[in-house]
C-alpha positions in Angstrom: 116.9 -77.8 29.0 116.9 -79.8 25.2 116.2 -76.2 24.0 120.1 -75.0 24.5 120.8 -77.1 21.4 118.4 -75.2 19.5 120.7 -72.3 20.0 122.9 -71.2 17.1 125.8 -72.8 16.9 125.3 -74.8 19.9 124.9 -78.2 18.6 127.8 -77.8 15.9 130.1 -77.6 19.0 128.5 -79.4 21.6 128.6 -82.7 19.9 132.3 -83.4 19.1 132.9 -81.8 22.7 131.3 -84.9 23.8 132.9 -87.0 21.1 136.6 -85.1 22.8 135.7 -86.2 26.2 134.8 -89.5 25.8 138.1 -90.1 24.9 139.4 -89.1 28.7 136.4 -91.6 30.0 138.2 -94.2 28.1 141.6 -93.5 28.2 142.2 -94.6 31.8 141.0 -97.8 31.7 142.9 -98.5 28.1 146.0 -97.3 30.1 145.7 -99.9 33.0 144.8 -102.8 30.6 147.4 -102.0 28.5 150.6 -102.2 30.6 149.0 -105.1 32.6 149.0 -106.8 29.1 152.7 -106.0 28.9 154.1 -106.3 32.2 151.8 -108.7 33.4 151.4 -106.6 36.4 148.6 -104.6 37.8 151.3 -103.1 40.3 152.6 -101.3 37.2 149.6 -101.0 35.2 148.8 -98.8 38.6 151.5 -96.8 38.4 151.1 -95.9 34.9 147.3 -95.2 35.5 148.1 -93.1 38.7 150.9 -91.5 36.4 148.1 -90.5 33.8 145.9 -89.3 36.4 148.5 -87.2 38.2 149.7 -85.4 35.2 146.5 -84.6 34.2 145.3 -83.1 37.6 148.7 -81.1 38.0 148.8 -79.7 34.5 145.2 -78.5 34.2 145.1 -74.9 35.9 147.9 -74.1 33.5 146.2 -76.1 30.6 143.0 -73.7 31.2 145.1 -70.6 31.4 146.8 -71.3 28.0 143.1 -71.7 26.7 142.2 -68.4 28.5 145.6 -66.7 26.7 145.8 -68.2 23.0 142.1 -68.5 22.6 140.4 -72.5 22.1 141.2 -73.1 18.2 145.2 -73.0 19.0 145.9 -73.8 22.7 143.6 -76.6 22.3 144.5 -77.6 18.6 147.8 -77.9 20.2 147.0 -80.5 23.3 144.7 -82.6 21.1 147.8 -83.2 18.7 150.3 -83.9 21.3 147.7 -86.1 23.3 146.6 -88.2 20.2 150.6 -88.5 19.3 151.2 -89.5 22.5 148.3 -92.3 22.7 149.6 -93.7 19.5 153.2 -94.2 20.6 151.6 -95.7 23.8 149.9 -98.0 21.4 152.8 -98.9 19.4 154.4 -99.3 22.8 152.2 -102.3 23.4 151.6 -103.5 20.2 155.9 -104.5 19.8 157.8 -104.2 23.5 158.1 -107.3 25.0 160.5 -106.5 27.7 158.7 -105.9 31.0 161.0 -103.8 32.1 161.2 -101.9 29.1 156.6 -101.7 28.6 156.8 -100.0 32.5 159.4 -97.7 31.4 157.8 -96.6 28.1 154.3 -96.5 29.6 154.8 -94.1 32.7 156.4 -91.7 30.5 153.7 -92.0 27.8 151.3 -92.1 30.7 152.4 -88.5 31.9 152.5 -87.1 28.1 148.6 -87.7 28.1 148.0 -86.6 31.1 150.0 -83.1 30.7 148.4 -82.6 27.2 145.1 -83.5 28.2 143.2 -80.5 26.1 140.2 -79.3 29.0 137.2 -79.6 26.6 134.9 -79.5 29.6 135.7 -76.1 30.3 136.4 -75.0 27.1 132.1 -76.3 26.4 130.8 -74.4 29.4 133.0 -71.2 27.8 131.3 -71.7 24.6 128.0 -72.0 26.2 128.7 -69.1 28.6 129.1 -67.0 25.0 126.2 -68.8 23.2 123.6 -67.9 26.7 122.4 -65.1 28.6 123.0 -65.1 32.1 120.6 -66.8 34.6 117.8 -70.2 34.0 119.3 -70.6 30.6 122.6 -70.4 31.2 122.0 -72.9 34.0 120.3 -75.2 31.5 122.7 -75.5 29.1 125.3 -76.3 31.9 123.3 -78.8 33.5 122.7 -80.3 30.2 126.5 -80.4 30.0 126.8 -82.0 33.4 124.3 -84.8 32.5 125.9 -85.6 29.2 129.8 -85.6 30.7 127.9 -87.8 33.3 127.0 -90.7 31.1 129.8 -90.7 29.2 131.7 -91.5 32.0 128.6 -94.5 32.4 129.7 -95.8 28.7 133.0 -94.9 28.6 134.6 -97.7 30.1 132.3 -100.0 29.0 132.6 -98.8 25.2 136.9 -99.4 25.2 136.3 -102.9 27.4 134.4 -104.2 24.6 136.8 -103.1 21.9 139.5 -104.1 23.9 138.2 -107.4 24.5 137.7 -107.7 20.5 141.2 -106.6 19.5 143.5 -105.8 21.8 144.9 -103.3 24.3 147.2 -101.1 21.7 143.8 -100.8 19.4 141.9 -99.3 22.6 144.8 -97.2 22.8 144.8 -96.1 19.0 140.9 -96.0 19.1 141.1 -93.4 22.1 143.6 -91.1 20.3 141.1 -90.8 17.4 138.3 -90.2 19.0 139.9 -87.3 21.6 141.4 -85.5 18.4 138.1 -85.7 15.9 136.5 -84.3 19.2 138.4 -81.8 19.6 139.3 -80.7 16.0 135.5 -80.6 15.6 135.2 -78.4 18.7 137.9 -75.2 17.5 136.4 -75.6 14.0 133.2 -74.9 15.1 132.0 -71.1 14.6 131.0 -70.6 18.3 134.6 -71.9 19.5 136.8 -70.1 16.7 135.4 -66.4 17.7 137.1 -67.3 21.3 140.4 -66.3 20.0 142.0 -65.5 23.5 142.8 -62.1 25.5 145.5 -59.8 24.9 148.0 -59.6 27.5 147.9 -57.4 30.5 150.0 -56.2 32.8 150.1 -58.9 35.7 148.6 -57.1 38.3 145.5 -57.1 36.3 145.2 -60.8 35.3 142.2 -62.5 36.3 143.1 -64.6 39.0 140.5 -67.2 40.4 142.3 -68.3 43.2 142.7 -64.0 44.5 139.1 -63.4 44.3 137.2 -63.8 47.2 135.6 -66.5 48.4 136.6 -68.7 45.4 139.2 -71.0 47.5 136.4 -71.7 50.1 133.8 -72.6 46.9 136.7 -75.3 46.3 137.3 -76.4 49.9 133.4 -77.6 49.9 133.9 -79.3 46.7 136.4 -80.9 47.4 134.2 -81.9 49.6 132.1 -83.4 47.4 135.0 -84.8 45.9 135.6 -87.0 48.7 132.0 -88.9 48.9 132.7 -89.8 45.1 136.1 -91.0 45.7 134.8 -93.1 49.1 131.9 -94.1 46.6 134.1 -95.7 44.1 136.0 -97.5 46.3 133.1 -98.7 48.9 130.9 -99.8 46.0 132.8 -102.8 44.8 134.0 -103.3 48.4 130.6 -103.8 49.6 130.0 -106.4 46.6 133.0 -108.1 47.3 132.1 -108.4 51.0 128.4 -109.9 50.0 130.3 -112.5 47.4 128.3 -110.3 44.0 131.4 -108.5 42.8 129.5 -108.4 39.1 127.1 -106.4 40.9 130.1 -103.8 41.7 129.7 -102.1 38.6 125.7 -102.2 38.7 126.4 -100.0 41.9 128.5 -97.5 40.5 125.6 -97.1 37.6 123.3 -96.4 39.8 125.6 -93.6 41.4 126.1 -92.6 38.0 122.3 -92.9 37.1 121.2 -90.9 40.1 123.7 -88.2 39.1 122.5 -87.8 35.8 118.9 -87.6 37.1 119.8 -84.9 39.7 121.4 -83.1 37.2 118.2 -83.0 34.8 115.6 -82.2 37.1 118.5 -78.8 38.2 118.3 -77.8 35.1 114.4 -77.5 34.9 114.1 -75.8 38.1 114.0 -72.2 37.7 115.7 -71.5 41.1 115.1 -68.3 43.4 117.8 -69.4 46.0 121.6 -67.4 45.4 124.2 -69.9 44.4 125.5 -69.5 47.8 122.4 -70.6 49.2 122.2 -74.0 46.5 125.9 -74.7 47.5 125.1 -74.8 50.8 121.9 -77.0 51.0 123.3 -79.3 48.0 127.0 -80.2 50.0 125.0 -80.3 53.3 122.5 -82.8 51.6 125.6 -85.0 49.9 126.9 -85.0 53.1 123.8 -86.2 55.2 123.0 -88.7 52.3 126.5 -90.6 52.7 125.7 -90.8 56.6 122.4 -92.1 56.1 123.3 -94.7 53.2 126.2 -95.6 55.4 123.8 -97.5 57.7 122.3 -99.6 54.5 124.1 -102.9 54.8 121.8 -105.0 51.9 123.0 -104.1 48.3 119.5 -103.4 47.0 118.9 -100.7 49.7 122.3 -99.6 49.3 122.1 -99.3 46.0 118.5 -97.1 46.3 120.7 -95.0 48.1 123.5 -94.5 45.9 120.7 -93.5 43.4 119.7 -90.8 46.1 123.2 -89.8 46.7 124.2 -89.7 43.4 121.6 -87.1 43.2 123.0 -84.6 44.8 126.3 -84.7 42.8 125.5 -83.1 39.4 124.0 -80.5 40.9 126.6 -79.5 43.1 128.8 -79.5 40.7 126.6 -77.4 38.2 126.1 -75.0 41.0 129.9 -74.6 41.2 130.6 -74.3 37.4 128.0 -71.5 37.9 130.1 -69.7 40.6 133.3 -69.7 38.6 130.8 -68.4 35.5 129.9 -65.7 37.8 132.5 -64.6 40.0 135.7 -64.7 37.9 136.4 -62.4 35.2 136.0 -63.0 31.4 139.9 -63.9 30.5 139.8 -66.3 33.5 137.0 -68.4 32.6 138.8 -71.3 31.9 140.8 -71.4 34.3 138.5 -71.3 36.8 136.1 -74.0 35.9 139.5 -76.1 35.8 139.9 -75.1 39.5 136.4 -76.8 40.2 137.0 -79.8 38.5 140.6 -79.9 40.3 139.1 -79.5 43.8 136.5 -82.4 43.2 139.6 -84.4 41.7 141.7 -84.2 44.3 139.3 -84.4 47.2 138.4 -87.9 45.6 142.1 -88.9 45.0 142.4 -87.9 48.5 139.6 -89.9 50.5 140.2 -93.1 47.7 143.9 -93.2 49.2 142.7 -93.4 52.7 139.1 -95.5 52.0 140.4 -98.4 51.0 142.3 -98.6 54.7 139.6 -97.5 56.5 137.3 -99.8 54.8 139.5 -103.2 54.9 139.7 -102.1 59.0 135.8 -101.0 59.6 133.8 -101.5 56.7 132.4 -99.8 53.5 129.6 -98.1 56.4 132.5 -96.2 58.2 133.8 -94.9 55.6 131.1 -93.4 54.0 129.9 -92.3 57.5 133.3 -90.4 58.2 133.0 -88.6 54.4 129.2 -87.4 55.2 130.3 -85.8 58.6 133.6 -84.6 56.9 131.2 -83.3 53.8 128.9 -81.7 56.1 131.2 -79.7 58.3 133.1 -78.3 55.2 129.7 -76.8 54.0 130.6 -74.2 57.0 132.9 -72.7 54.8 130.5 -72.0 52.4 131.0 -68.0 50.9 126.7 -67.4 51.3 127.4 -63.9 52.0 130.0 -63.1 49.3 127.8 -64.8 47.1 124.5 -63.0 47.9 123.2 -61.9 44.8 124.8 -65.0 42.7 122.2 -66.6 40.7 119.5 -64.5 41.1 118.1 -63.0 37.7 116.3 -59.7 37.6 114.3 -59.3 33.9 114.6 -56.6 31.9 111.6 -54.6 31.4 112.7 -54.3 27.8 113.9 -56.5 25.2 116.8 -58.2 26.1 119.0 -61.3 28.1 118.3 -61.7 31.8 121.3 -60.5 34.2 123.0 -61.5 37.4 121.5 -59.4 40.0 125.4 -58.9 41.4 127.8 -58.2 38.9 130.9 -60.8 38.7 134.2 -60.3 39.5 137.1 -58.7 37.4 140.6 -58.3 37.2 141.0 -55.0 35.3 140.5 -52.8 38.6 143.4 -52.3 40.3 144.1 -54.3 43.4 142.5 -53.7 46.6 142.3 -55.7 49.7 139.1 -57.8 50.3 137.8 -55.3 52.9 137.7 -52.8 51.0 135.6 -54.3 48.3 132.6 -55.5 50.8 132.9 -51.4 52.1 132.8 -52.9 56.0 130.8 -56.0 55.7 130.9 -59.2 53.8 128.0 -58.7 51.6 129.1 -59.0 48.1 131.9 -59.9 46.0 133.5 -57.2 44.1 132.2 -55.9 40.6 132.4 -56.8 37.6 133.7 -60.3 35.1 132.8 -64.4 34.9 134.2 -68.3 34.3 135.1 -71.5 32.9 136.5 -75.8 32.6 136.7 -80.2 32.7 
């Protein structure tokens, strides 16, 4: 898997990517610390944090398509600017307001600037690796390698801007985060394997690559948002579950081995070279998340619970991968963006989703019927699965000559002229239409 930074080019671009997305693993915590410092108020601090999030979420289909249009070195050139300008005013914001009133105000609005110019690096990496890999085991590599490494930054993240926080103060976390998402990304688009992605030319609209209009897609993001919803129940249960057994400190112990479990999942996908279409591995892998959070829902001592975060946890790289690997696949080439975003934003929202109603089902039942209700909800979503559509997916055939290993189906593109979805499966749903591939976080 280590070998995809042997590629050329690879590492150049792969490391300030990380550097870029650290800077969103830290950002929401500086945000809430921040206006609490100011307003003295987590109430506020909430709303600002929830503001950030919001914006973010509900910006970042259009975010990807800009990417998709203008190529990465100026759409994303672009959002780094306005993001780091905008964590700097937030800064300067805490360092000098002292009116309440006038920190809330000032902050919600910063709050939605960040999360609006958020520049999707995530996606914008697995693009780069898409162009830097041929299709099948290494291309999977390099993406779970991705997955990993966007895993533990979101581990030390948070614990990396507490401690500088805790040094200095909140409008220094604020400044610190700017910097690092801009270096990031300025390092990204100046690096030769993003600067040849200059964008597609315009086409008439009718031929756009649309993820949402190919088939199958939207049900791929009804089961992860699936998914989605055991993390969100996760974050919430875990320090509930502390709190109930009196070892909150322990909360954040929990959520690392979620975390840790994740990134350990998402090392030993990578090294499997699979035989199974992606259709078949989104199945199992949702139906396994699922079944996990029903089982773990039963473990009322912390250590076992923990274990079975670990095992949970698992599951969620990997099902993730696997759907970064469907958008790769299935959506044409000036869509790729785009459509990577649309994975992300279905596991986003289904964990924005079940957080809103866990922490009410929890402080009525418990952290147990709550992760039980996810796991069954999980697990009767993986009937929506596309297996058919995606037969074919994922599985390589070699060459018998020299040259890269391709998809045994052909992805999906938008420069064939429309047609309904009948007619491309010619009277049965046994593959998704020819030609194109993905990309986003």
């Amino acid at each position: 898997m280590f070998a995809s930074l042997r590629l050329p080019g690879a590492l150049r671009a792969f490391v300030p990517a990380l550097i870029g997305r650290s800077a969103l693993a830290m950002a929401g915590l500086a945000v809430l610390l921040a206006v609490q410092e100011g307003t003295g108020s987590f109430a506020l601090a909430g709303l600002a944090s929830a503001a950030f999030g919001l914006a973010n979420v509900v910006a970042a289909p259009w975010r990807a398509r800009a990417v998709d249009r203008w190529g990465q070195p100026r759409a994303l050139g672009a959002l780094g600017i306005v993001q780091a300008a905008g964590f700097v005013a937030f800064g300067i914001v805490s360092a000098v307001a002292t009116a309440p009133g006038t920190v809330a105000f000032w902050s919600v609005a910063l709050a939605v600037v960040v999360g609006l110019s958020a520049p999707p690096l995530g996606a914008a990496m697995r693009v780069v690796w898409s162009s830097l890999t041929d299709a099948g085991p290494q291309r999977e590599k390099a993406f779970s390698l991705d997955a990993v490494a966007e895993e533990l930054l979101f581990v030390g993240g948070p614990v990396a801007i507490t401690a500088i926080i805790v040094a200095s103060s909140p409008s220094v976390g604020l400044f610190v985060t700017a910097g690092v998402g801009l270096v990031g990304t300025l390092g990204l688009i100046t690096s030769t394997a993003s600067a040849v992605l200059s964008g597609n030319p315009p086409r008439p609209r009718e031929h756009r690559a649309r993820p949402l209009a190919v088939p199958g897609f939207l049900r791929v993001l009804v089961v992860l948002a699936g998914v989605g919803a055991v993390l969100g129940v996760v974050e919430i249960g875990a320090p509930a579950l502390a709190a109930e057994r009196d070892a909150v400190p322990l909360a954040g112990w929990l959520l690392a081995a979620f975390a840790a479990g994740s990134a350990g999942g998402g090392l030993v996908y990578g090294h499997v070279r699979w035989r199974a279409s992606l259709g078949v591995r989104l199945l199992v892998l949702c139906a396994a998340i699922g079944l996990t959070a029903v089982a773990v829902s039963t473990f009322g001592s912390l250590p076992l619970f923990a274990g079975g975060l670990v095992l949970l946890g698992a599951f969620l790289a990997p099902s993730l991968i696997t759907g970064y690997l469907v958008a790769d696949t299935v959506v044409a080439s000036d869509g790729r963006t785009e459509a990577s975003a649309w994975i992300n934003h279905a596991v986003n929202l289904g964990a924005s989703l079940a957080s809103a109603v866990a922490g009410a089902v929890i402080d009525a039942s418990g952290t147990g019927v709550a992760l039980l209700v996810v796991g069954l909800v999980a697990v009767a979503l993986t009937a929506v699965v596309p297996v058919r559509r995606l037969r074919g997916a994922g599985e390589v055939v070699e060459d018998s000559g020299a040259g890269s290993a391709e998809p045994a189906m052909r992805p999906a593109g938008c420069a064939q002229p429309e047609v309904e979805p009948d007619e491309l499966v010619g009277g049965g749903d046994t593959g998704l239409p020819a030609e194109g591939r993905h990309a986003e976080k």
